[in-house]
C-alpha positions in Angstrom: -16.2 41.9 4.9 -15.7 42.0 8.5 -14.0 45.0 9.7 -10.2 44.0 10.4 -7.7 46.4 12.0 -5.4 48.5 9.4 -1.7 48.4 9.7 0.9 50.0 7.7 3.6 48.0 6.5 7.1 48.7 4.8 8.7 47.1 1.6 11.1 47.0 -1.1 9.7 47.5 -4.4 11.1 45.8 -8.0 11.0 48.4 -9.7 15.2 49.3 -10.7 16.2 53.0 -12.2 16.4 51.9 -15.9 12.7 50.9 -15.1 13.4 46.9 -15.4 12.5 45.1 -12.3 14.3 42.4 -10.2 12.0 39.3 -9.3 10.3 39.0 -6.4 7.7 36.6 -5.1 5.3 35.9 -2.6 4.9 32.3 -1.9 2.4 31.4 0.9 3.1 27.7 1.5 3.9 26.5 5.0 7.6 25.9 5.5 7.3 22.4 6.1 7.0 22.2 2.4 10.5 24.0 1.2 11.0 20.9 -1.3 8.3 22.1 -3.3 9.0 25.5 -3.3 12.5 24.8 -4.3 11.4 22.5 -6.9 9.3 25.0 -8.4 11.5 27.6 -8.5 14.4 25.7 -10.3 11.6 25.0 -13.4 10.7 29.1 -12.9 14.9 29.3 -13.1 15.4 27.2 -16.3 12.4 27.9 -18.3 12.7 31.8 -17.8 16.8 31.6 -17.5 16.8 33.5 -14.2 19.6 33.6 -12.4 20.3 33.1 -8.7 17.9 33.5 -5.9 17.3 34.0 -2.7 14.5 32.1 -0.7 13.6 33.4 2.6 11.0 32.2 5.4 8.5 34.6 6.6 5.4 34.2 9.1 3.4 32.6 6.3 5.6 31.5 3.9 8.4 32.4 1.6 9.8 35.4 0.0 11.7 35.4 -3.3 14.2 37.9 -4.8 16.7 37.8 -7.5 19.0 40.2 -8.7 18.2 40.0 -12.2 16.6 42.8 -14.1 13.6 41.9 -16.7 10.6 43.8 -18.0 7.3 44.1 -15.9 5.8 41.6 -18.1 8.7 38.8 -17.9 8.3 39.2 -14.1 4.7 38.5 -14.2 5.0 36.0 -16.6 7.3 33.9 -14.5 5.3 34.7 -11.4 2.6 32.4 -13.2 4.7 30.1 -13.9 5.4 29.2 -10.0 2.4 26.7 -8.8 2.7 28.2 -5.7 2.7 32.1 -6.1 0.3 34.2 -4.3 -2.2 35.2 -6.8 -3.4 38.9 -5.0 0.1 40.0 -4.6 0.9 38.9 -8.1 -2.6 40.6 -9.3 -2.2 43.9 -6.8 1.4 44.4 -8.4 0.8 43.9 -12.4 -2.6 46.1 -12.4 -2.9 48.7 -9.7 1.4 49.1 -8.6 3.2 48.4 -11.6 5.6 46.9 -9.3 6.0 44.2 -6.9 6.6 45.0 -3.2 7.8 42.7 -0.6 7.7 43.3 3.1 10.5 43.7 5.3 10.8 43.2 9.1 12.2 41.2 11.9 10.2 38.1 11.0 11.8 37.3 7.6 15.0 35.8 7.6 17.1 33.9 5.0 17.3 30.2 4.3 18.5 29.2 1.1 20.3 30.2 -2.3 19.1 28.7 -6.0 22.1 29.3 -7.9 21.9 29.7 -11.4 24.4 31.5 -13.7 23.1 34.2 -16.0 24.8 37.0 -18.6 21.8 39.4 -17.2 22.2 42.6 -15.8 21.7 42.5 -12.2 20.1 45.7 -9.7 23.8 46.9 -7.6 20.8 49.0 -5.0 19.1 45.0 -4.2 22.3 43.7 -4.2 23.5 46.8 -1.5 19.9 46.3 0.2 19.8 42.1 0.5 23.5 42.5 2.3 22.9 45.5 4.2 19.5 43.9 5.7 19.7 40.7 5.9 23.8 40.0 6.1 24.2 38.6 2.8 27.8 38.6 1.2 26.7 38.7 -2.8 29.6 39.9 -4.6 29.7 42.8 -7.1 31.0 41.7 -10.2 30.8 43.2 -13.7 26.9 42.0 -14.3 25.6 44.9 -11.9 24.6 48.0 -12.8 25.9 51.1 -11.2 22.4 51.9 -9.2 22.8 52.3 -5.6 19.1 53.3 -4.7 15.9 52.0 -4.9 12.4 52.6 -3.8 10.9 51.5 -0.2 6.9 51.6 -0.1 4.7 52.2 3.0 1.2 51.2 1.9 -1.8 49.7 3.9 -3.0 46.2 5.2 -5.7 45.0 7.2 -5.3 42.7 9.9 -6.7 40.1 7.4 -4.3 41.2 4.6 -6.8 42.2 2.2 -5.4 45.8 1.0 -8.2 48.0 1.1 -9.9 49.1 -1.9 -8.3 45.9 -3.5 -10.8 43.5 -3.0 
């Protein structure tokens, strides 16, 4: 592999303090095609009963959170389910992480809301960071959990965004 400039980025990781995790997903589709993102994440919603989420644009795509909590393997397994999920983050966060990461910077912004009503437990410390961050207004109400922190990773990336050592 050519040699490609390495950067050091920030995210938000899944992982909650009772060790569940929120979802969160990658989706590298251009954003000319929302519908089909949208579209596969309602059948994600339903099949998996997932409650709301929150779709925003990035540089190359989408980024996906909801508030709530399932195992490590639920997550995965609904990440599979998506048709357009991005395969090395999905494979970089079940088998070397344990956790899913998401970056965060000025280029992500949100778009859109996929509501969907769930008895889940929800992460309060995603809710806290999605409103603090990006201006969201999500309510507390009695299906949140009483967490109010929650990990941030720095971790590497190329230029290319190969991770290296993760080829």
């Amino acid at each position: 592999m050519e040699d490609a400039k390495l950067y050091m980025k920030t995210g938000i990781c899944s992982l909650c303090s009772d060790e569940k995790h929120i979802p969160m997903f990658d989706i590298d589709l251009s954003i000319g095609k929302m519908d089909q993102v949208i579209t596969d994440l309602k059948k994600m919603q339903k099949k998996h009963k997932s409650g709301d989420l929150y779709l925003f644009t990035t540089k190359n795509g989408f980024h996906i959170y909801g508030l709530d909590k399932f195992t490590l393997s639920e997550i995965n397994r609904m990440y599979y389910s998506l048709d357009h999920g991005d395969k090395a983050h999905r494979r970089i966060a079940f088998y070397y992480r344990k956790h899913y990461v998401l970056r965060i910077g000025s280029d992500i912004s949100f778009t859109y809301k996929l509501k969907q009503q769930t008895s889940r437990e929800k992460s309060n410390a995603h809710r806290i960071f999605l409103n603090k961050y990006f201006g969201l207004k999500i309510p507390e109400t009695e299906l949140f959990d009483q967490s109010t922190s929650m990990l941030i990773e720095n971790y590497p990336q190329r230029s290319k965004g190969h991770i290296p050592g993760v080829e």
